[in-house]
C-alpha positions in Angstrom: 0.0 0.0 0.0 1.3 3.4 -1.0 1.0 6.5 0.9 -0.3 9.2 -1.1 -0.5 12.3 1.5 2.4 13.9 0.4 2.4 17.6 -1.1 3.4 17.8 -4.9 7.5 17.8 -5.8 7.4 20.8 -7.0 9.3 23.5 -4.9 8.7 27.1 -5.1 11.9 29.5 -4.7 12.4 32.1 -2.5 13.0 35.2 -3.9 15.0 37.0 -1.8 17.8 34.2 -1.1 17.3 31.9 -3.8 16.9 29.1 -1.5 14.0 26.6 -1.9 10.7 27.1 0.3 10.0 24.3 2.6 6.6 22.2 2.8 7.4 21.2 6.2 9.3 21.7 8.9 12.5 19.9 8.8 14.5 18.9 11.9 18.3 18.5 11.9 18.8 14.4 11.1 22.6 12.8 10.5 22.3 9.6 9.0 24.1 7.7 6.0 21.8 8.2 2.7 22.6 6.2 -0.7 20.9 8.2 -3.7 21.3 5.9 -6.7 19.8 7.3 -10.2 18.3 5.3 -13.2 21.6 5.2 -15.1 23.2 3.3 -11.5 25.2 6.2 -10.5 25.1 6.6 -6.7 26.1 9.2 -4.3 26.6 8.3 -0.6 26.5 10.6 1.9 25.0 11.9 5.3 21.8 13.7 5.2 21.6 17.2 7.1 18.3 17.4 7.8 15.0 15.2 7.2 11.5 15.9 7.0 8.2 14.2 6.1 8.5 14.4 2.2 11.8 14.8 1.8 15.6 15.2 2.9 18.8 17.9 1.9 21.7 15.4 1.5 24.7 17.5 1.2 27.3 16.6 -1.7 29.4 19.1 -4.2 28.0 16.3 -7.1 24.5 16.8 -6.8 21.8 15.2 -9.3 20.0 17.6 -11.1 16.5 18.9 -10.3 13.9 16.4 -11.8 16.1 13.5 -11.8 14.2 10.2 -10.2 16.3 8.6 -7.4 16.1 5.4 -5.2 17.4 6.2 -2.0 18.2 4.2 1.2 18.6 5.9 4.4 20.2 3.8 7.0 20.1 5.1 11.3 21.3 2.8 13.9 20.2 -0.4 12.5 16.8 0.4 10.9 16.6 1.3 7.3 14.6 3.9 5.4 13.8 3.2 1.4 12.0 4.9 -0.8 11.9 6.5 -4.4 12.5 10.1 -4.8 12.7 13.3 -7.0 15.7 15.8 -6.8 13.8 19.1 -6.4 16.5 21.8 -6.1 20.7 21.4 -6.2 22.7 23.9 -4.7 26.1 23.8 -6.7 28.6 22.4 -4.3 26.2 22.1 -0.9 24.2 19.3 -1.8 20.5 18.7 -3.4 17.1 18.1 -1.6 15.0 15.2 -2.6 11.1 14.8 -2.1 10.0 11.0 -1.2 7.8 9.8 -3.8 5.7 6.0 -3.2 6.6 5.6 0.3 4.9 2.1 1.5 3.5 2.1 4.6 6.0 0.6 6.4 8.8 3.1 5.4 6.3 5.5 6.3 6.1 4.4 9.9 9.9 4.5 10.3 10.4 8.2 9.0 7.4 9.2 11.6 9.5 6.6 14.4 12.5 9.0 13.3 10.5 12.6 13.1 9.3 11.9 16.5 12.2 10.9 17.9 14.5 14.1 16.7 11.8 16.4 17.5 11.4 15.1 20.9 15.4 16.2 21.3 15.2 19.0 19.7 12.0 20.0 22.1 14.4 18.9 25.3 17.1 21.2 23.7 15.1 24.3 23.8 13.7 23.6 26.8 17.0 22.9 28.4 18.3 26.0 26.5 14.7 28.1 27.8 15.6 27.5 31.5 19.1 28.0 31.6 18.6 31.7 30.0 15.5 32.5 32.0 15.4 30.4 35.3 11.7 29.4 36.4 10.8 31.5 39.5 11.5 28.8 42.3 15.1 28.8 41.0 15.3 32.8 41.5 14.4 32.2 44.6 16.7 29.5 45.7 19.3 31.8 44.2 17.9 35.0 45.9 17.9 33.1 49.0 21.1 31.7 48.8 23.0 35.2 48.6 20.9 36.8 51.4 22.3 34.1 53.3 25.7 35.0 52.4 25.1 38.4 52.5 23.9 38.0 56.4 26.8 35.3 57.1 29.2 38.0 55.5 28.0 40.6 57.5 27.8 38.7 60.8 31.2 37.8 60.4 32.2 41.5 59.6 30.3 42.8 63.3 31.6 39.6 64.9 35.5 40.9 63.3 35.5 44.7 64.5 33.9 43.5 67.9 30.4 45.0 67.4 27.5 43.3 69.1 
């Protein structure tokens, strides 16, 4: 069984940085990727970032856009196939590619990966959110702890010149 929810290959271009506009959000994703076109060339690389129709695997040989890939994406031990469609190249930084006639199955294990690497990324900001802007029973813990050694240091100063 195919899966057919995917937006159309075709990718507009941003105007003001040439880059290609996104369909979805895309999180960052290391994993080895072999591309392999109809003629049997192959490129094998490690994708940058991965999203639900598609990937950017960066290479200085990129296909060219429109040409029809097979590619094979392999993280830990489970394995990602599918057919594909180069949809931009970006001479010497790689090409993205929109998964075309995903089964099911392959389905399933880009969602197993999407959740997983937006789960980390959500710790990441959250980790990164507190340590800029401590909740408020950290401030005042903190608060706390200097009045304490604020008082300490000035007991210790009356205790030193004698005062009561």
């Amino acid at each position: 069984m195919r899966d057919t929810s995917s937006p159309s290959a075709e990718i507009s271009v941003d105007a003001g940085t040439g880059y290609p506009r996104r369909s979805d959000l895309r999180y960052s994703f290391v994993a080895k990727i072999e591309v392999t076109d109809s003629s049997g060339k192959q490129i094998v690389a490690v994708t940058s970032n991965l999203s639900r129709y598609g990937c950017h695997v960066p290479t200085t040989t990129p296909f060219l856009p429109g040409t029809s890939v097979k590619l094979r994406i392999k993280r830990d031990r489970t394995t990602f196939e599918s057919e594909g469609k180069v949809v931009y190249a970006l001479s010497g930084s790689g090409m993205g590619i929109h998964f075309g006639n995903v089964l099911v199955g392959e389905r399933v294990v880009l969602k197993e990966w999407l959740v997983q690497v937006s789960a980390a990324e959500l710790e990441q900001r959250l980790r990164q959110s507190r340590e800029a802007n401590p909740s408020t029973p950290q401030k005042i813990i903190v608060l706390s702890a200097l009045l304490v050694v604020l008082v300490a240091t000035l007991a210790l100063t009356l205790l030193w010149f004698g005062l009561p």
